[in-house]
N, C-alpha and C positions, 0 to 999 in steps of 0.2 A: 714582756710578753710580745711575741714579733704578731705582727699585723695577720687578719685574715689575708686566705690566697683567693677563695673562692673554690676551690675543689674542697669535696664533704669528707674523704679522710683526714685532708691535711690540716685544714679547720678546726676537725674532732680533735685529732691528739692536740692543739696547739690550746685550743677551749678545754681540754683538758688537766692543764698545765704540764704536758710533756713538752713543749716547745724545745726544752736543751737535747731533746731528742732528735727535733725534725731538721733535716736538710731540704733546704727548699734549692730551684737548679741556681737560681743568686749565690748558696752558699758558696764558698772557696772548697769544701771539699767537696762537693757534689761530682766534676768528672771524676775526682779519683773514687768515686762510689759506683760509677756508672762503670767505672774499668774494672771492677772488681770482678766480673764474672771473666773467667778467662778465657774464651774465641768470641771474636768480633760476634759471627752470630748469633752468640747469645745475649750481648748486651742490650740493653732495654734500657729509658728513659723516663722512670717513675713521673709521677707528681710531685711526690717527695719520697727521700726517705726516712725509716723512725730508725734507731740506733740504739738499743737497750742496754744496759751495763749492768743489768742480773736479770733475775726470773721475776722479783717484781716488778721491775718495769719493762719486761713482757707482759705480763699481766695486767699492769695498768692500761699497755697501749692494744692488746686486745680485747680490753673491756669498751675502751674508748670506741674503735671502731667498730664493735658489736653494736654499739648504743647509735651509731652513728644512725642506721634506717635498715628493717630487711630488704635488700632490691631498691634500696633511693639512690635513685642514679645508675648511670650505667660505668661503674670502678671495680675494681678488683683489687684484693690482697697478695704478694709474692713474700715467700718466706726464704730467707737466704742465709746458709751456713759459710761453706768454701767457695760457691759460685762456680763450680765445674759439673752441674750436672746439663743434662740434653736442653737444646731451644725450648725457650719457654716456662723450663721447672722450676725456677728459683728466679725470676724478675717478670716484671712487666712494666707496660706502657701507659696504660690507663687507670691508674689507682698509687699504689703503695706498696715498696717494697719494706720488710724488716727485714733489717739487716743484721743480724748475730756473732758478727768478729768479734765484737768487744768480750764478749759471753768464751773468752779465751784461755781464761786460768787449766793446770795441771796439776796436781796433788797427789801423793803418794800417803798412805795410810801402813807404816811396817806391819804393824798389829794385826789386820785386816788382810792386807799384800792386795787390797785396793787399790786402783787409779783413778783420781776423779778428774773427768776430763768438759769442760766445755765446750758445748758444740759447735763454737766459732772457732777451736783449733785449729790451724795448721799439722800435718802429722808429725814432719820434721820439729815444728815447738814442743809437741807434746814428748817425743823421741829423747830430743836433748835434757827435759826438764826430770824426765822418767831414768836417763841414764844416771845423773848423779846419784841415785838408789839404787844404782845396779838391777835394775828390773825395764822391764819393757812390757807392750802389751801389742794384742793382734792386731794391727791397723795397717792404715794404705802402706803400697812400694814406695810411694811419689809422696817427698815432702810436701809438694805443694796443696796436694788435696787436703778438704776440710774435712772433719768430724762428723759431724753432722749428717749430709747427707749418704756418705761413706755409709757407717756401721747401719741405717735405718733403712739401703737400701740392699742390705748382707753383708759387704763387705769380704772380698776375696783378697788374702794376702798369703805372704812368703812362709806362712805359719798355719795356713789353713788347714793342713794335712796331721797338723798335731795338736790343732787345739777346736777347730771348726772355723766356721767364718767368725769376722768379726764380730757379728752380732750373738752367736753362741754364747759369746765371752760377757756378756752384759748384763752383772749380776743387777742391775737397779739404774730406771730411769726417772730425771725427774721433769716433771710432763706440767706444762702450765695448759690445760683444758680452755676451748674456745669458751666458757662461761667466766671464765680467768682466775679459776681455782688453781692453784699449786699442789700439786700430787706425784708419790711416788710408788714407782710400776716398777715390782718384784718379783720374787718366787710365793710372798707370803702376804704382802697387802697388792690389793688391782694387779693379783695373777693372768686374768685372761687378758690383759692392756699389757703385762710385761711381755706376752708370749706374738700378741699381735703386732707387736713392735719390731719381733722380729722377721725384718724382711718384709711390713705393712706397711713402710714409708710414712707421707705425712697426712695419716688419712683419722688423724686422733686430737691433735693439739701443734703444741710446737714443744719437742724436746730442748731443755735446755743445759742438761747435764748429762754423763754418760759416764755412771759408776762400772770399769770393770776387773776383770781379775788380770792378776800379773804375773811376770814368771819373770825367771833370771834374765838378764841379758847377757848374750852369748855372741861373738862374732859370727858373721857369715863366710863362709868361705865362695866367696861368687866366680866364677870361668864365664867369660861369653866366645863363640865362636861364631864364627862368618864363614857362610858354607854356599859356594856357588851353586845356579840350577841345575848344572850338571849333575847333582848329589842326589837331587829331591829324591829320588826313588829312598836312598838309604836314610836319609831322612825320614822321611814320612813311616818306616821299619822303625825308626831309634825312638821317633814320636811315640808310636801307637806301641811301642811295649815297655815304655816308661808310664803313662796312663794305666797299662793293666796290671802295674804292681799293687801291690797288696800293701794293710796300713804297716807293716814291719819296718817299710821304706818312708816312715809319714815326716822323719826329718829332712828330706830333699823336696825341691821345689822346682819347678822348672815355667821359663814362659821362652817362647820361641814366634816368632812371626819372619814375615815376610816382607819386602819394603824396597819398593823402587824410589831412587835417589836422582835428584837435575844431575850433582857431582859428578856421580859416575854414569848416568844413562843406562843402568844395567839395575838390574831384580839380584835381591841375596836374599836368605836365608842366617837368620842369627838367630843362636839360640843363647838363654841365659841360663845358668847351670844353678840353683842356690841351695848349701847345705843349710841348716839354722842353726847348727850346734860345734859348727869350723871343725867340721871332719874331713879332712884333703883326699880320704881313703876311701870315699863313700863307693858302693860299687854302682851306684844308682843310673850314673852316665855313664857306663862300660859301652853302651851301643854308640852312642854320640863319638866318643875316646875315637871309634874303628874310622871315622867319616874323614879324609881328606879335608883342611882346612882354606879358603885363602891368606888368612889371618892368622897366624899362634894364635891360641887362645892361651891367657896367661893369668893363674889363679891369684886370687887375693883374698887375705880377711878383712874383713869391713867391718866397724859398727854398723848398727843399725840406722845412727844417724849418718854418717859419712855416706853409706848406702842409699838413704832417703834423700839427700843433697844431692848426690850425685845425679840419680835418675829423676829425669824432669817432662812437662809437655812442653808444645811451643807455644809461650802465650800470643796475645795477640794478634790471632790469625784465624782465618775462614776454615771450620773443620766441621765434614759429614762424614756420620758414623752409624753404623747398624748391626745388628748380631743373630745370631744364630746358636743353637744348641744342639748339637748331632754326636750319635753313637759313635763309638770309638770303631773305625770302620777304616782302613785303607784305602777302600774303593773313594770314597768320599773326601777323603785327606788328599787322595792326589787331583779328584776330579775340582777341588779349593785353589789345588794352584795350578791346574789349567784354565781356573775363572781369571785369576787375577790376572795373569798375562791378556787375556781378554779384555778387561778391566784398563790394564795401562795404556793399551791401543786405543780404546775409545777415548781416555783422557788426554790421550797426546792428540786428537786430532780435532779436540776443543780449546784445549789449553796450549799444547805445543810442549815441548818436552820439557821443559826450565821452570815453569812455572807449578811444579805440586810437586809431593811426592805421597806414597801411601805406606800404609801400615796395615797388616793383614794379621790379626794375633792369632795361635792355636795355642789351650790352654786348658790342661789336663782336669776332669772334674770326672775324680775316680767315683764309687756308688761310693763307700768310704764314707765319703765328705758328709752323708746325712744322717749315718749314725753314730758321727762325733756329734752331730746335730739335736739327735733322740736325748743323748747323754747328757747333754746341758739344760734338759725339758722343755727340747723339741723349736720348732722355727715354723715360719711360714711357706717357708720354699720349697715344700713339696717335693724335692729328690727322693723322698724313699718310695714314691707311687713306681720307682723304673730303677729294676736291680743291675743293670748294665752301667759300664764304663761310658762315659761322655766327653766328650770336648765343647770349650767354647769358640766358636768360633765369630771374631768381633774385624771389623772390615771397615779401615779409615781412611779418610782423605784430608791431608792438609794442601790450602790452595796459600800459595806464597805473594799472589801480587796483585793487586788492584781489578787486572781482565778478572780473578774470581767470584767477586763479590754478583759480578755482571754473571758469570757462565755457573754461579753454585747451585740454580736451581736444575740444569742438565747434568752436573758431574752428583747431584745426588741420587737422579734419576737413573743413572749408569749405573752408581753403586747398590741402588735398589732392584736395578735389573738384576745385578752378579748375584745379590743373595735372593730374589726369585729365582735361578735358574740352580743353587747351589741345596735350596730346600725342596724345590721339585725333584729333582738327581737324589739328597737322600731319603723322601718318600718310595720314589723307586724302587730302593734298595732293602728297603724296610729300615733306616735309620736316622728318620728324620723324630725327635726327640721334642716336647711340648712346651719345658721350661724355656723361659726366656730369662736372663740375669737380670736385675732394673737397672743398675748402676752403666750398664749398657745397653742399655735399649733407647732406641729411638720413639721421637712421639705419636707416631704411628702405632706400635707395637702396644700389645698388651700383658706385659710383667705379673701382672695381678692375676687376670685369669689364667694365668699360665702354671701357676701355683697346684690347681686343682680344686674340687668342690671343698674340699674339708676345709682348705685355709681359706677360701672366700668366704664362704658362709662366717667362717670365726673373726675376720675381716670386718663382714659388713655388719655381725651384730655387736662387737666391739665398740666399731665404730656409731653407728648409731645409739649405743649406752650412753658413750663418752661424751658423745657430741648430738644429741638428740633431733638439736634442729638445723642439723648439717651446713653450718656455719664452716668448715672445713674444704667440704664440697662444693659450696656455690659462691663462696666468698675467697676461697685460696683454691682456686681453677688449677694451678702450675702442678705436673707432675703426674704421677697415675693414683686417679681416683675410684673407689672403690664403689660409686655409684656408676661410673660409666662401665662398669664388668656387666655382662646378660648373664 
């Protein structure tokens, strides 16, 4: 049994006899724990951490720290799946983080056409383990991202358009409750917990399994083009009426952004073209096809994992990020990338040109997307309150060199100006839009109330069912909580 630390979580689990759980910072793997969240500014420096390797010991180690004292001491609990969600949601400083990789297996059920997936996933693990059954399921672009927070914060992927977000797709959760009961959230046992789930985040317990449905896996047929500013106009045309197709087109997918580079000191335009069913004929990008290139764009079929490897973030680096949700609007589409060129000037004359570059996504979120949503018995996200076509629009910075860590609190400042002046412009216009996506939102923003009255309310009585003495709430701070909504 390793020795008391003196902090009241670490203590707890260890008087608990979790000890082979706990990483104290003495441990050898302790920094590779602390690296686990992937941009510098997210990492955080627990007390310790606890490391489960199923659901009961999750259970045990949130009984342990339930028992610990209401409010003794001043610590906190972080719950962590992939470690890529915003500053703060998934680690802290002062308490205890649990940490859920272990909690990694994938399973295939033919009989069923089930996937059982744990929430410490990787998507690329789960991709590879899923392809040997020739099946796949809705989940992240990005192998790297986790499970976890993915699907329970909706989950937007290359499949969204024909099956719903990922969380749609989530026949059966199985949910270790803060009183450290094990329980499963369905269509037909803890219905209003399976529906709250989706798109509620972690405002319930800790999920530790993610039962969902599967389909064939099919290659992608992917194109990316690189399209200089001189285009934007035809762009911004090829955008906004790929968005207003209708669900007949739901196997095409498209994500396109914006992104100044040190390399070349110059702003492009790249779009990514994706069929899901490796149709090379799709008419879907006929307006993109007409746009002047700098680059051939040159088709390929991909697995889904090859695709998911391929496309990555950049770990280990200062990154501010914020979003926005606005009607499918041109006026708004172009007045986006006259912020950004704004946007780069002010960062070159903190940073200098070499050190950042940005990422500027636009990303098509037709009305569509919410009544594949209805169909699977419904979500929390709120898109069917606004019958109109939408985009996201999500507005990044990565800072590449040491001067950022020093200038990140003005370059986020900057980036917070561009999307105040980018949401006052489409109030203007009458096309500034309520939803906020969580999986990108910053912690500023409020994801939850964005939702609308019906799914807060279904939210907060949920949650207060599940977890009555909101042990969630005031003991796992990280993320958006469902008491801080008015």
């Amino acid at each position: 049994m390793q020795t008391l630390t003196g902090f009241i979580p670490c203590d707890a689990l260890i008087s608990a006899n979790l000890s082979h759980t706990v990483y104290l910072p003495s441990s050898a793997l302790y920094p590779e724990l602390v690296a686990g969240s992937w941009a510098l500014n997210t990492r955080k420096s627990p007390w310790c951490f606890a490391l489960p390797s199923s659901a009961c010991e999750v259970s045990q180690i949130l009984t342990a720290l339930r028992s610990a004292g209401d409010g003794a001491g001043d610590w906190h609990i972080a719950v962590r799946s992939g470690g890529h969600g915003s500053d703060d949601s998934n680690n802290i400083a002062i308490g205890v983080t649990i940490d859920l990789s272990q909690l990694n297996a994938t399973t295939y059920d033919a009989a069923t056409n089930i996937a059982s997936i744990g929430t410490g996933a990787r998507w690329l693990d789960v991709y590879v383990e899923l392809e040997k059954y020739g099946v796949s399921v809705t989940g992240g672009r990005q192998g790297i991202v986790g499970v976890g927070g993915f699907v329970l914060g909706g989950g937007n992927s290359w499949y969204t358009a024909r099956t719903g977000f990922s969380c749609d797709n989530v026949i059966n959760y199985e949910v270790v409750l803060p009183s450290g009961k094990i329980i499963n959230a369905n269509a037909t046992a803890h219905s209003d917990l399976w529906r709250a789930l989706k798109g509620g985040s972690s405002n319930f317990g800790v999920v530790t399994r993610f039962d969902m449905q599967a389909f064939p896996a099919r290659n992608l047929t992917i194109q990316t083009r690189t399209i200089g500013m001189d285009r934007a106009k035809e762009f911004v045309d090829a955008f906004a009426g790929f968005t207003d197709l209708d669900e007949s087109f739901h196997n095409n997918a498209l994500l396109s952004y914006m992104s100044y580079g040190p390399e070349t000191n110059e702003t492009t335009i790249l779009v990514t073209e994706v069929n899901t069913v490796d149709n090379t004929n799709t008419t879907a990008f006929d307006a993109f096809n007409l746009i002047p290139t700098l680059v051939p764009g040159t088709k390929q079929s991909l697995s889904l994992v090859d695709s998911a490897n391929s496309s990555s973030v950049a770990p280990s680096t200062l990154n501010a990020g914020t979003y926005l949700t606005i009607a499918n609007d041109r006026r708004v589409l172009r007045y986006c990338i006259d912020q950004h060129d704004i946007l780069v000037a002010d960062l070159k004359t903190i940073l200098g040109s070499e050190d950042f570059w940005t990422v500027v996504d636009f990303q098509p979120l037709p009305s569509y997307f919410a009544e594949i949503g209805a169909r699977n018995g419904g979500n929390m996200l709120g898109l069917e309150r606004d019958s109109r076509n939408k985009f996201m629009f999500v507005a990044g910075v990565t800072l590449l060199t040491s001067k950022g860590e020093e200038q990140y609190p003005r370059v986020h400042q900057k980036l917070s100006a561009m999307i105040t002046r980018v949401e006052a412009f489409s109030k203007s216009v009458g096309s500034n839009e309520e939803f906020v996506y969580l999986n990108y939102a910053h912690a500023n923003e409020n994801p939850l109330g964005s939702y609308g009255k019906a799914s807060v309310d279904h939210i907060r009585k949920v949650a207060h069912k599940y977890d009555p003495h909101g042990f969630m709430q005031k003991r796992v701070p990280g993320g958006f909580k469902i008491d801080r909504v008015k």
